[in-house]
Every structure is written in C-alpha cells, then in structure tokens.
C-alpha positions, 0 to 999 in steps of 0.5 A: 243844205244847211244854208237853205234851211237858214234862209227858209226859217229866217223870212218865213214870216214876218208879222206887220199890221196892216194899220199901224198903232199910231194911225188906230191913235190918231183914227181914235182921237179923231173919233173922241174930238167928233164925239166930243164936239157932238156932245159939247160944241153943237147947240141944237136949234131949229136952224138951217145949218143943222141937218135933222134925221128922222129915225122912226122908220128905224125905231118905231117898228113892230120888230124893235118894239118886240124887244123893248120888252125883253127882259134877261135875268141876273144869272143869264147877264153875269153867264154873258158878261164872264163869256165875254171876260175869259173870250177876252182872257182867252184871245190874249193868251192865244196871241201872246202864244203865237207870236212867241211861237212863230217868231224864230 
C-alpha cells in the first residue's frame, strides 16, 4: 500500500507550459523587429508596394464618436489603475502559492 501512495503522489502533476519562455522571447523579438521597422524603416509614399487601408468605417462612426467625449475623473482613473496593481499583486501571490502548494 505504501508503494502505491508513492507512485500516485510522484506523477500526480507535473506543470509544463504549453509555450515555452524562450519560444514567448523569440515571438516578442519578432514582435518588437516588426514594430520597429514599421516605425523606423518604412517610408510612407504614394507608392504601389505600400498597401493603404481605409479604417473610416471603423473610426468614424456614431458608435466610437459617443466616446470620444467621455471623459473619467482623477478618482475614477486612480480606483482602476490600483484595481489593476493589486489584481496584478493578487494573481502573482495566487501562483507562487500553487505552485508551492502542488508540487510535492
């Protein structure tokens, strides 16, 4: 019996990620090389190699023009900006938690 709980508590969970941190590293360089030719490397010009998209539809409607004039006050925007710093504080303690919790 003693064998058995020692084989069931040894693979009862093993944590992997399904990507892996040096595949999010190289997706983020990838990303950053992109934004950074975009800003940097192309030069906009009336030209048939650069490929123009109207985004009116998406911008200049009734719906996005409703909030264009929302406005938020001081307090409303400090209450989000610290929700979102303790979720944060929140989720890293949560983890670091589990994972000490479920590895035995």
């Amino acid at each position: 019996m003693a064998n058995i709980n020692k084989l069931s508590v040894r693979n009862a969970l093993t944590y992997k990620p399904l990507i892996s941190k040096s595949t999010w590293i190289l997706l983020a360089f990838c990303f950053m090389t992109l934004m950074g030719y975009l800003i940097f490397g192309v030069t906009w010009q009336d030209s048939e190699s650069v490929i123009t998209i109207n985004f009116d539809l998406l911008f200049n409607n009734n719906f996005t023009q409703s909030f264009g004039n929302l406005k938020f006050s001081n307090i409303f925007t400090y209450a989000i900006l610290s929700l979102a710093f303790m979720l944060l504080i929140q989720i890293t303690f949560l983890k670091n938690y589990f994972d000490k919790r479920l590895t035995l």
